[in-house]
ZADO-1210 file (C-alpha; in nm, 4 decimals, padded with zeros to 6 digits):
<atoms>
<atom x="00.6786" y="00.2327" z="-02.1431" code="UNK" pos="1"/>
<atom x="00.3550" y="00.4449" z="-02.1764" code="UNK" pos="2"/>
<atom x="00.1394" y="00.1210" z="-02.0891" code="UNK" pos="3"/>
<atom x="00.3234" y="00.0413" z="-01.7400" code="UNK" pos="4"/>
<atom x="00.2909" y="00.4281" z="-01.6301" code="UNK" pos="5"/>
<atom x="-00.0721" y="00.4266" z="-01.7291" code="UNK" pos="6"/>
<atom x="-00.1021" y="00.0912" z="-01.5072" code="UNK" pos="7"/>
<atom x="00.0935" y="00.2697" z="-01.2715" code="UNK" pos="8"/>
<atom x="-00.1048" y="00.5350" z="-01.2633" code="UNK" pos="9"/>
<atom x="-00.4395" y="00.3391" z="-01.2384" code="UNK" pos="10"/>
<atom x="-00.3122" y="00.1367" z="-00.9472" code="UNK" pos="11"/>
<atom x="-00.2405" y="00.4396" z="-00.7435" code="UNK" pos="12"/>
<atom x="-00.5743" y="00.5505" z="-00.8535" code="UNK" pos="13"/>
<atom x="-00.7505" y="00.2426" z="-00.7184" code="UNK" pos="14"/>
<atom x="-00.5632" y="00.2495" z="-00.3643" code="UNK" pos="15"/>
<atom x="-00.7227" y="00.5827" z="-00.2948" code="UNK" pos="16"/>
<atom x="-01.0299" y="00.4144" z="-00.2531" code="UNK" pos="17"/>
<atom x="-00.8613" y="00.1629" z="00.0533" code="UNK" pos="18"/>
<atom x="-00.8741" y="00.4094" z="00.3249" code="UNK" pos="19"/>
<atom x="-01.1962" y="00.5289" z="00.2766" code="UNK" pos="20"/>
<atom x="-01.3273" y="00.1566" z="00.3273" code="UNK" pos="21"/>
<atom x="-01.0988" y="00.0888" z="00.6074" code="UNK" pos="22"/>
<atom x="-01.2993" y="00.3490" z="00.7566" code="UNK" pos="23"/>
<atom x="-01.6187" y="00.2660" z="00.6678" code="UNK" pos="24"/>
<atom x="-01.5603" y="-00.0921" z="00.7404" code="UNK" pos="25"/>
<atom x="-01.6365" y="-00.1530" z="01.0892" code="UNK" pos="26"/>
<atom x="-01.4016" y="-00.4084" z="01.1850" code="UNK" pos="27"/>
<atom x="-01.0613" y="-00.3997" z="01.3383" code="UNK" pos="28"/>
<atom x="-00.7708" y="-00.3637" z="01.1700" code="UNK" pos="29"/>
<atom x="-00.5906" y="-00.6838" z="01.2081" code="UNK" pos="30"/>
<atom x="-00.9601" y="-00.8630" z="01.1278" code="UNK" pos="31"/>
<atom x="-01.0337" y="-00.6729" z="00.8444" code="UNK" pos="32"/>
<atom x="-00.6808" y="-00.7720" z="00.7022" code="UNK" pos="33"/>
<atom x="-00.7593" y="-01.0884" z="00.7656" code="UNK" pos="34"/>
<atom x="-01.1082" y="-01.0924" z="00.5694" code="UNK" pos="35"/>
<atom x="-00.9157" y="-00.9220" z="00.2821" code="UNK" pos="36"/>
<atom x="-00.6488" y="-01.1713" z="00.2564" code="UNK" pos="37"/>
<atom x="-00.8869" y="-01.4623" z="00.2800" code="UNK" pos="38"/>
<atom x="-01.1047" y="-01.3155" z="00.0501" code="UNK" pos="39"/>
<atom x="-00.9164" y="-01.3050" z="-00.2097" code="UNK" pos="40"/>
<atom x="-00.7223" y="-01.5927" z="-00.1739" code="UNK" pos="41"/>
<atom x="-01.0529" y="-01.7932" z="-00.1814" code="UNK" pos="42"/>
<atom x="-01.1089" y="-01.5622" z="-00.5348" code="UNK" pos="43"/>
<atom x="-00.7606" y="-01.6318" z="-00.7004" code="UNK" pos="44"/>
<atom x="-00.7638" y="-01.9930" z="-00.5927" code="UNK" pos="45"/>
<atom x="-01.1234" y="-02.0531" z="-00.7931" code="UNK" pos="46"/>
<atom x="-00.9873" y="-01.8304" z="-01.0881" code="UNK" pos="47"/>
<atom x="-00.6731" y="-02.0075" z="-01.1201" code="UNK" pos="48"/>
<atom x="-00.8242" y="-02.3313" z="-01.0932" code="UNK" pos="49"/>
<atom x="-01.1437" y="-02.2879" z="-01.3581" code="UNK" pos="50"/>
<atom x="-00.9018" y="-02.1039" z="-01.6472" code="UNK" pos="51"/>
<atom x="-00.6070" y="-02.3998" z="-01.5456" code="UNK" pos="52"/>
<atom x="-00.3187" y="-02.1322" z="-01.4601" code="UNK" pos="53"/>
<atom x="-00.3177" y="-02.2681" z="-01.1120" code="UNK" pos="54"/>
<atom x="00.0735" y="-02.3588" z="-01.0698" code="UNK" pos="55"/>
<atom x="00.3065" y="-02.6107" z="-00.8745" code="UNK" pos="56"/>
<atom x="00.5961" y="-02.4606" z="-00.6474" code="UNK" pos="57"/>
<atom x="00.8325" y="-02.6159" z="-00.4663" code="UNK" pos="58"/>
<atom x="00.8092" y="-02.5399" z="-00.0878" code="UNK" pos="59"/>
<atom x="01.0389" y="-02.2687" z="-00.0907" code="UNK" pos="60"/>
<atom x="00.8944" y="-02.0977" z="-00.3641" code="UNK" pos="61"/>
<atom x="00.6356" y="-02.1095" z="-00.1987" code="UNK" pos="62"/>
<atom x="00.7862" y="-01.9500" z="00.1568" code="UNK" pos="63"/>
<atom x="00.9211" y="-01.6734" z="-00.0484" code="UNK" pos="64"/>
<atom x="00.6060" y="-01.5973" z="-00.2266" code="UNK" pos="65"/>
<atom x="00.4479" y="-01.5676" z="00.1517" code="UNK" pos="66"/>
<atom x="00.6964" y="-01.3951" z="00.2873" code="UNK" pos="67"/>
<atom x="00.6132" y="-01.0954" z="00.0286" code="UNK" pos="68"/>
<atom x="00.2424" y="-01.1746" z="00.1531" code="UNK" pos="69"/>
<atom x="00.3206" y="-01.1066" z="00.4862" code="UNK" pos="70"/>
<atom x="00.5334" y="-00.7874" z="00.4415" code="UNK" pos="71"/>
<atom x="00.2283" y="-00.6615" z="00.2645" code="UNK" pos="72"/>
<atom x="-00.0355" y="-00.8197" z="00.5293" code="UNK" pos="73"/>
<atom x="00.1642" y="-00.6079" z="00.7861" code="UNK" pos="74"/>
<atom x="00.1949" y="-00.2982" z="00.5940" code="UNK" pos="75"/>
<atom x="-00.2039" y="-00.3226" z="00.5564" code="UNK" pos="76"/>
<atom x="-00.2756" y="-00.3869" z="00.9492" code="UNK" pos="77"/>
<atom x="-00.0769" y="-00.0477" z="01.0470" code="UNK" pos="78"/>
<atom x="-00.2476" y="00.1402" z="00.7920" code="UNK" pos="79"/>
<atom x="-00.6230" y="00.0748" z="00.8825" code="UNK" pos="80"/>
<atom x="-00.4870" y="00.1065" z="01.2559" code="UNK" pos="81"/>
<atom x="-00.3278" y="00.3951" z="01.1689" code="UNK" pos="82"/>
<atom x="-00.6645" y="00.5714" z="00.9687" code="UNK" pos="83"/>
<atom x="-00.9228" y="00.4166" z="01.2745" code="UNK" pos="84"/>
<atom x="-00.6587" y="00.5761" z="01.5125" code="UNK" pos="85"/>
<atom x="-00.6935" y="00.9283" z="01.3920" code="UNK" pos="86"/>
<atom x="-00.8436" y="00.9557" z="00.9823" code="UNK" pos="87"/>
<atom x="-00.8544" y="00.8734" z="00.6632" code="UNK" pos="88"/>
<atom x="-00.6140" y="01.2344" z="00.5318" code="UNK" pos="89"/>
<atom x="-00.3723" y="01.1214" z="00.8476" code="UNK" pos="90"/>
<atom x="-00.3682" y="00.8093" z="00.7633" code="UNK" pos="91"/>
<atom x="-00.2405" y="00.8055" z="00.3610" code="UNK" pos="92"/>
<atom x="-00.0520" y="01.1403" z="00.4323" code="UNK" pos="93"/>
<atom x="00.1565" y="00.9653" z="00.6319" code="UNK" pos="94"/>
<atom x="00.1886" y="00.6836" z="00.4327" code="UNK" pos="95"/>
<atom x="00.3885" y="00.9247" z="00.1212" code="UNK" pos="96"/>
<atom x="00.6710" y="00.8637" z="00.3534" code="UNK" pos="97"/>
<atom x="00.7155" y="00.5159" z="00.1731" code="UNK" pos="98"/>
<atom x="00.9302" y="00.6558" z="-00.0878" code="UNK" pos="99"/>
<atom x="01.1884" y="00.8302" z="00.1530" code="UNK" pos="100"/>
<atom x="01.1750" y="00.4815" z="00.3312" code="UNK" pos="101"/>
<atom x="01.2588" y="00.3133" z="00.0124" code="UNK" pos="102"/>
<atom x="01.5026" y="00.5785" z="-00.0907" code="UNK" pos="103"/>
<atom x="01.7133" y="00.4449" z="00.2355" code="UNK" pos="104"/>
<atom x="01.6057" y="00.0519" z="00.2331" code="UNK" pos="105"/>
<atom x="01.6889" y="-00.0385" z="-00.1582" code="UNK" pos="106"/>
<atom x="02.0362" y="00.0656" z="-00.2045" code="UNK" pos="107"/>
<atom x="02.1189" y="-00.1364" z="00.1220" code="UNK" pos="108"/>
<atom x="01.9203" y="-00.4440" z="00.0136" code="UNK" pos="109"/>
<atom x="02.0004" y="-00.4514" z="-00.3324" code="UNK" pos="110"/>
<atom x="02.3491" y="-00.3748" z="-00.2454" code="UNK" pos="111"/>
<atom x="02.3516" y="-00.0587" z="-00.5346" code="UNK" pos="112"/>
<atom x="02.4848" y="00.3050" z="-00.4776" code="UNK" pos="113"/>
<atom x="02.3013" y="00.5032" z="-00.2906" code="UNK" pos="114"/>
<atom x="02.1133" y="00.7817" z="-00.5101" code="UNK" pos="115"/>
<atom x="02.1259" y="01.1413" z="-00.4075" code="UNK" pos="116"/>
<atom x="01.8729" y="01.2521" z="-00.6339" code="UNK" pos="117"/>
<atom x="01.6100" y="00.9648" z="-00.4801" code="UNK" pos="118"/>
<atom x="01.6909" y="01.0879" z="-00.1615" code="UNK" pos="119"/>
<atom x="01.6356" y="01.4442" z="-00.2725" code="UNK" pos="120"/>
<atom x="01.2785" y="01.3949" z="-00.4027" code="UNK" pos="121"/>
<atom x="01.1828" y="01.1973" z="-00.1212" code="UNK" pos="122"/>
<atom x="01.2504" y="01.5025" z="00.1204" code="UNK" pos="123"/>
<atom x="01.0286" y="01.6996" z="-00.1146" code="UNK" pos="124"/>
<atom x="00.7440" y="01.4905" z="-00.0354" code="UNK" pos="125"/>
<atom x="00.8507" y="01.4824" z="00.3267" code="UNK" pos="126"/>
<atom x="00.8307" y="01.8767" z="00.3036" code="UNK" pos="127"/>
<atom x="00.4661" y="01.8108" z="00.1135" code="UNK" pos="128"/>
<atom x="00.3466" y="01.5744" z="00.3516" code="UNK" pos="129"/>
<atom x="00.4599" y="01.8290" z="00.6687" code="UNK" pos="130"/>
<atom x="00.2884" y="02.1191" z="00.5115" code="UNK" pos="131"/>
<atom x="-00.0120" y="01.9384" z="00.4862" code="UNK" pos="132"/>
<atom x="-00.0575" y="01.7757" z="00.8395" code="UNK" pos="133"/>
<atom x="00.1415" y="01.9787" z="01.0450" code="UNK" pos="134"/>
<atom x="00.1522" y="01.7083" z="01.2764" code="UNK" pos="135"/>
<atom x="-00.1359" y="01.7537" z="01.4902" code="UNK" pos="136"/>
<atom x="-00.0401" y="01.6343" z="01.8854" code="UNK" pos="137"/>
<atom x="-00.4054" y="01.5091" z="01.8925" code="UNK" pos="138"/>
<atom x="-00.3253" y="01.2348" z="01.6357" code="UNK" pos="139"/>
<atom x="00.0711" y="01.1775" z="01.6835" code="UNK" pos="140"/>
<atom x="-00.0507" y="00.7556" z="01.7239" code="UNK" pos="141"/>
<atom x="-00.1959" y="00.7658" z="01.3791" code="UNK" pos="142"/>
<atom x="00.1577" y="00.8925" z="01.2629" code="UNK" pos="143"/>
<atom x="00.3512" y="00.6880" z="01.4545" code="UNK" pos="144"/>
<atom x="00.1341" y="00.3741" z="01.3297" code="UNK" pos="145"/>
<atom x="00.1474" y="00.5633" z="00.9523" code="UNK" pos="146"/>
<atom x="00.4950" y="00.6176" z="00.9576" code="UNK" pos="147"/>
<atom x="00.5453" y="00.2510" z="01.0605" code="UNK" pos="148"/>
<atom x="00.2712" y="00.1104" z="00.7661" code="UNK" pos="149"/>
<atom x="00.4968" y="00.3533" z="00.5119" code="UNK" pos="150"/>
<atom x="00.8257" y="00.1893" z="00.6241" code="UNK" pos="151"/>
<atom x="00.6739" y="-00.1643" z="00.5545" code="UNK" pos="152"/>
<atom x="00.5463" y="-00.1228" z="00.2352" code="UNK" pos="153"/>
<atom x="00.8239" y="00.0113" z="00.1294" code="UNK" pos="154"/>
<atom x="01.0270" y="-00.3228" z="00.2031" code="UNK" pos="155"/>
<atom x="00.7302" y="-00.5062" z="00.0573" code="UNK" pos="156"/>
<atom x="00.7900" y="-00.3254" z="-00.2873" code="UNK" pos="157"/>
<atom x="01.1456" y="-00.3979" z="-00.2957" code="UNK" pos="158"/>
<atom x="01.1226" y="-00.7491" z="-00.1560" code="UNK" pos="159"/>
<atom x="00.8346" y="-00.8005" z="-00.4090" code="UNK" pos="160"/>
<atom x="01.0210" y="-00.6880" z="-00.7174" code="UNK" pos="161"/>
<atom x="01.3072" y="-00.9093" z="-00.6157" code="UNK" pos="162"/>
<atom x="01.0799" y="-01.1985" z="-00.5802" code="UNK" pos="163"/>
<atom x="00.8276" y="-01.1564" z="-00.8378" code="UNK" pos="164"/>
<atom x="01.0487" y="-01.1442" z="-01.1213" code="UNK" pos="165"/>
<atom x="01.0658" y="-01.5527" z="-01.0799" code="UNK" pos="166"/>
<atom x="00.7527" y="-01.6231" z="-01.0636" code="UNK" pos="167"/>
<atom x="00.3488" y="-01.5350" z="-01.2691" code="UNK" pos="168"/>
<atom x="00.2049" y="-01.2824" z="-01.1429" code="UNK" pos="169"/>
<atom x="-00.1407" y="-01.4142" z="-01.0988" code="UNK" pos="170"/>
<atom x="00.0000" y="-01.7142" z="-00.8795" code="UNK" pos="171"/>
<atom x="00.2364" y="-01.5050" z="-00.7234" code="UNK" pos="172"/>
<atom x="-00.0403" y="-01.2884" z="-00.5972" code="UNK" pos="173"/>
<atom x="-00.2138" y="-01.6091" z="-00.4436" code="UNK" pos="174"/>
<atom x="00.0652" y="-01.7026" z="-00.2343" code="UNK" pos="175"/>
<atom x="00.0878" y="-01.3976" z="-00.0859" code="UNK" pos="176"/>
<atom x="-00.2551" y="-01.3270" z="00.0102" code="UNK" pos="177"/>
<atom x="-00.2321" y="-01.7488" z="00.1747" code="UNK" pos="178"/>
<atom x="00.1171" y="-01.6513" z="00.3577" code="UNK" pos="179"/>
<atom x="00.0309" y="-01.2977" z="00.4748" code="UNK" pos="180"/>
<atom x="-00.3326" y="-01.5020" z="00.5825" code="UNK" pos="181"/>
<atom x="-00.1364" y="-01.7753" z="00.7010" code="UNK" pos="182"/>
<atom x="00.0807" y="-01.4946" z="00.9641" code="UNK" pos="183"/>
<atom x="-00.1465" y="-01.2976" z="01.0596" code="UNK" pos="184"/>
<atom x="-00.3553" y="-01.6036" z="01.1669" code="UNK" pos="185"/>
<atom x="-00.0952" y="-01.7019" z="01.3657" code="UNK" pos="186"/>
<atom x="-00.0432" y="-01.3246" z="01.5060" code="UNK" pos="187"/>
<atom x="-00.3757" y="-01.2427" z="01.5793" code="UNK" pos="188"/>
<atom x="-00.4046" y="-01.4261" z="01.9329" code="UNK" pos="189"/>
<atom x="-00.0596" y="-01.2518" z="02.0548" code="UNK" pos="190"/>
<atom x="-00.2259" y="-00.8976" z="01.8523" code="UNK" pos="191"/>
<atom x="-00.5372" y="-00.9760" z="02.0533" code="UNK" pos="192"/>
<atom x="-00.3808" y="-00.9567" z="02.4315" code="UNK" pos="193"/>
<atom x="-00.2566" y="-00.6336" z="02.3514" code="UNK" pos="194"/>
<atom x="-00.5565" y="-00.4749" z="02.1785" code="UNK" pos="195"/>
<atom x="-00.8991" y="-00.6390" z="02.1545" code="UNK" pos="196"/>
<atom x="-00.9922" y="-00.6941" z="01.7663" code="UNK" pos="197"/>
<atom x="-01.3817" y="-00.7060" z="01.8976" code="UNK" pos="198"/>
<atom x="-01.5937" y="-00.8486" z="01.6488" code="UNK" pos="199"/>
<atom x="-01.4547" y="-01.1281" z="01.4097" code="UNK" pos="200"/>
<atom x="-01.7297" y="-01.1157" z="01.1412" code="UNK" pos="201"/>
<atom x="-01.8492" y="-00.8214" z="00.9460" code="UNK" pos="202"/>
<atom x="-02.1949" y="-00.7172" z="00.9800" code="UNK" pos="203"/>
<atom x="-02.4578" y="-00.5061" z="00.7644" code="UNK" pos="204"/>
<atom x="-02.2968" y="-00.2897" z="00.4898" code="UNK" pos="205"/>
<atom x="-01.9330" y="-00.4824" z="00.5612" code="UNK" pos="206"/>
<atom x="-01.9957" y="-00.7151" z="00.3146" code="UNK" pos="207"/>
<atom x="-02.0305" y="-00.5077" z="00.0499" code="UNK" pos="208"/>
<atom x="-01.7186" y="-00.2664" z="00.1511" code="UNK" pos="209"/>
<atom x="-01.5766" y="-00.6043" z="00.2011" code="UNK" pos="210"/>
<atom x="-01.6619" y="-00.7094" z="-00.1465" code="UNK" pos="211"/>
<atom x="-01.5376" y="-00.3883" z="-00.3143" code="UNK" pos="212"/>
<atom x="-01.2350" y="-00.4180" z="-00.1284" code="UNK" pos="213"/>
<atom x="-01.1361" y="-00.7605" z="-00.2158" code="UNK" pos="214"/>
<atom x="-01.2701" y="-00.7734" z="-00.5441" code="UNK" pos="215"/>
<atom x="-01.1208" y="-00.3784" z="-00.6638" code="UNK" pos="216"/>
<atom x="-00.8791" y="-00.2660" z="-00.4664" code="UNK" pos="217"/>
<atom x="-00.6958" y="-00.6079" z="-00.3487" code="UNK" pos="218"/>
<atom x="-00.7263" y="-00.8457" z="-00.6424" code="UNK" pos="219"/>
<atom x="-00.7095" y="-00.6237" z="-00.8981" code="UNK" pos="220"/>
<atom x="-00.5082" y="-00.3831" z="-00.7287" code="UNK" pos="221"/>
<atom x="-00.2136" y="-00.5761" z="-00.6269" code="UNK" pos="222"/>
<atom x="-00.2280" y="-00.7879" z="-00.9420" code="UNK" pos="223"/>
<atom x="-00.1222" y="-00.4141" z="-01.1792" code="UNK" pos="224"/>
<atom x="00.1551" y="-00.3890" z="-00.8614" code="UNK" pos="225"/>
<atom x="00.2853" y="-00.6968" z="-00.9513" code="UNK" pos="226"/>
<atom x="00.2772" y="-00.6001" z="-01.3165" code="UNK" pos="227"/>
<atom x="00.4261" y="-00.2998" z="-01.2765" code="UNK" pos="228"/>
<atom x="00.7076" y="-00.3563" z="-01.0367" code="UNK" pos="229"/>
<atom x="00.8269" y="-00.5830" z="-01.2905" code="UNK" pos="230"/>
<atom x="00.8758" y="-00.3022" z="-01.5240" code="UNK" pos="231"/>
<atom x="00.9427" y="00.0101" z="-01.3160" code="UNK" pos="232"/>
<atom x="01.1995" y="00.0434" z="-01.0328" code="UNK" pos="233"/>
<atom x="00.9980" y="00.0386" z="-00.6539" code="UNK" pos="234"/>
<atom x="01.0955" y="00.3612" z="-00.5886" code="UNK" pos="235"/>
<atom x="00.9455" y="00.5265" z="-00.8709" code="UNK" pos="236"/>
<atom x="00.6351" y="00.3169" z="-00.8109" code="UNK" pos="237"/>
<atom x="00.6693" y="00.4467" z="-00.3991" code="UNK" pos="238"/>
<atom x="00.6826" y="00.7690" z="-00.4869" code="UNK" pos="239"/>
<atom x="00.4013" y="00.7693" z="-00.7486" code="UNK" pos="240"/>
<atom x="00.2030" y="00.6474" z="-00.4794" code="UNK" pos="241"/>
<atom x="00.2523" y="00.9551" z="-00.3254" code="UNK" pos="242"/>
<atom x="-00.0798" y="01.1053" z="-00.5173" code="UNK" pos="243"/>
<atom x="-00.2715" y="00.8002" z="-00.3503" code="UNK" pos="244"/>
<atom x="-00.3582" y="01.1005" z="-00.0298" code="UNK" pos="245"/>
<atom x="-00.4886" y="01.3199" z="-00.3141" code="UNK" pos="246"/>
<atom x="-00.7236" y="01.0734" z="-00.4200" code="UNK" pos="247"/>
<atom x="-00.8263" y="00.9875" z="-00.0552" code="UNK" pos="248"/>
<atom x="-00.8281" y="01.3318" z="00.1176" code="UNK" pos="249"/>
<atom x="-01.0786" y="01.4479" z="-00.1298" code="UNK" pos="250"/>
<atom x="-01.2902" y="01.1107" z="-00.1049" code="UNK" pos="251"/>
<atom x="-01.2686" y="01.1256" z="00.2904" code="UNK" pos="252"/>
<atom x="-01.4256" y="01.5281" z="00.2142" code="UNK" pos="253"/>
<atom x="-01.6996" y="01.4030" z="00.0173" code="UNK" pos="254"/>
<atom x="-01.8298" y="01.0865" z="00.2330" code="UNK" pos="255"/>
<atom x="-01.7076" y="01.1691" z="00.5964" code="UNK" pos="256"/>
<atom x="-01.6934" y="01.5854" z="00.6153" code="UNK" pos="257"/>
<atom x="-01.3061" y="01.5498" z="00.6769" code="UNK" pos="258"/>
<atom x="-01.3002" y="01.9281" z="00.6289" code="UNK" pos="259"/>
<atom x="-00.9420" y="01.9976" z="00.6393" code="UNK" pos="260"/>
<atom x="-00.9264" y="02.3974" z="00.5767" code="UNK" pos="261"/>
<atom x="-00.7602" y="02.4478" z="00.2139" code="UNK" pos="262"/>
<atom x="-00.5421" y="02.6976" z="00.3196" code="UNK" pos="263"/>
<atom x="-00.2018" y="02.7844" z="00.1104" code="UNK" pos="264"/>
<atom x="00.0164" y="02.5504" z="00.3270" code="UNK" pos="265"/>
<atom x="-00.2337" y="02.2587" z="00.2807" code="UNK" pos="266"/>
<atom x="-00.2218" y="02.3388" z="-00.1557" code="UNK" pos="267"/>
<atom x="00.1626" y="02.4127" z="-00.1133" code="UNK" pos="268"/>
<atom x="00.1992" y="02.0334" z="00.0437" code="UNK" pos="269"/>
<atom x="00.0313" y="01.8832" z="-00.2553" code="UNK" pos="270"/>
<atom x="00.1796" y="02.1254" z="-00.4538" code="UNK" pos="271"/>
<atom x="00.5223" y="01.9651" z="-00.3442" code="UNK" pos="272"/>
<atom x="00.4094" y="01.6342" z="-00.3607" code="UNK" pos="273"/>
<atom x="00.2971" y="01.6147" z="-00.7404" code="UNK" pos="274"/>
<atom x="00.6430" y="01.7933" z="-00.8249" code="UNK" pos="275"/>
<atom x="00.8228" y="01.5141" z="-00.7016" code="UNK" pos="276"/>
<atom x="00.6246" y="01.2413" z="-00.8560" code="UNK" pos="277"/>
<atom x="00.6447" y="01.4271" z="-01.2262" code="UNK" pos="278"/>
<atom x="00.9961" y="01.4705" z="-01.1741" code="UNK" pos="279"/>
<atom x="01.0638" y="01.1033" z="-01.1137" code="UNK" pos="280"/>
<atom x="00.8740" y="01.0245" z="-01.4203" code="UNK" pos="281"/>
<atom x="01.0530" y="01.2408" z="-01.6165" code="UNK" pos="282"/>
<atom x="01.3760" y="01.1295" z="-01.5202" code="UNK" pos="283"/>
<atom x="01.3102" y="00.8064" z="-01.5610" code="UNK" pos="284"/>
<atom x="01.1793" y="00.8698" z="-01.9285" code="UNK" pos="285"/>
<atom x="01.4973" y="01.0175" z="-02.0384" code="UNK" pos="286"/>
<atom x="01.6967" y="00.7120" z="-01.9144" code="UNK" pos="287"/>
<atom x="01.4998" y="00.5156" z="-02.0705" code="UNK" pos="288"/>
<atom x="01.5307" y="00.7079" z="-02.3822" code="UNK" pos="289"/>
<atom x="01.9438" y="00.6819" z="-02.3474" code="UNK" pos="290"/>
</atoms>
């Protein structure tokens, strides 16, 4: 049990890193989704191949596999539009809304009882994340978009724990990069009458960010999600994700001045947030333990 909350914990760590490079990645959202996902299906395809762990599916293992991909190809287009729309803090603050959004989504789709004490938590990180933005007017898109990217991932985690426990993780993870590819291909030109994507290559320091990206914080990334959502339940993997805006916030400081003033609301919201994610833990430990 140790091992999958360390992994947990690294893969949270690692996804602090994606906003910062959705900023610095010039590219718009829907196109830089679209590198990502062809990226690294292009990168899982030659590794499965060369070390021969490249399996057969049937058809509709395979449409169930993409259908993951997409949720999570969709999840990843609102939040780069929702970080280029207002920033990189805005952007993952918003996104700690996933576990509320799960709290409400997984009893209904895996027809359970609904938990109180989930729900409780979650509104302590929904009290976190308000004391920390405040909810600026000048960025209420960004929210709206976050909000939106929050809600989507969090049907991705319980679709993809649902899913994944049929299937390797490794090939799993291919198919979903090739179906959420294979979607958003086919969304782009209706995406692109209602908001110009601009450029469809990246150009200069793109490549690397691209590379990084791809290589870090989608293949290797998304490979410990699939891993650990086999082992612990999506919301307590949602809400953990709720220290992925620590990580960022303090990178987007560093590299792009994002001086948000550290006042005792702004500490109080994080505060609030690392409560809830240590209490989840903890709870889940001792049931465990019975």
């Amino acid at each position: 049990m140790k091992k999958d909350y360390f992994l947990l914990h690294l893969s949270v760590f690692i996804a602090g890193f994606t906003g910062v490079l959705g900023r610095l990645i010039s590219l718009d959202s829907a196109i830089l989704v679209w590198h990502r996902m062809a990226w690294a299906a292009v990168i899982m395809t030659f590794f499965l191949f060369f070390t021969k762990q490249l399996k057969r599916y049937s058809f509709h293992d395979i449409l169930q596999m993409g259908g993951v991909g997409l949720l999570l190809c969709l999840h990843w287009v609102f939040f780069y539009a929702s970080i280029k729309a207002s920033n990189v803090s805005i952007g993952v603050v918003c996104f700690s809304t996933t576990g509320f959004f799960t709290a409400l989504f997984e009893p209904i789709i895996n027809k359970h009882k609904f938990s109180a004490r989930e729900f409780f938590l979650s509104l302590i990180t929904i009290a976190g994340v308000y004391l920390i933005f405040q909810f600026d007017p000048r960025y209420r898109l960004g929210i709206v978009l976050g909000i939106i990217c929050a809600a989507l991932y969090a049907l991705f985690s319980i679709a993809n724990q649902r899913v994944g426990k049929h299937y390797e993780a490794k090939n799993m993870l291919l198919w979903e990069m090739v179906g959420g590819l294979a979607g958003l291909t086919c969304l782009i030109p209706l995406y692109n009458r209602f908001i110009p994507v601009g450029p469809l290559l990246p150009v200069g320091l793109d490549y690397a960010y691209l590379a990084f990206m791809v290589v870090i914080c989608t293949v290797g990334m998304c490979l410990l999600q699939i891993i650990v959502l086999q082992r612990v339940p999506a919301f307590t993997y949602n809400l953990t994700l709720n220290l992925e805006p620590v990580y960022s916030i303090i990178l987007s400081m560093l590299i792009f001045n994002e001086h948000k003033e550290l006042n005792f609301s702004f500490c109080l919201g994080i505060a609030l947030i690392i409560i809830s994610v240590i209490l989840q833990t903890v709870t889940d430990k001792r049931k465990v333990a019975i």
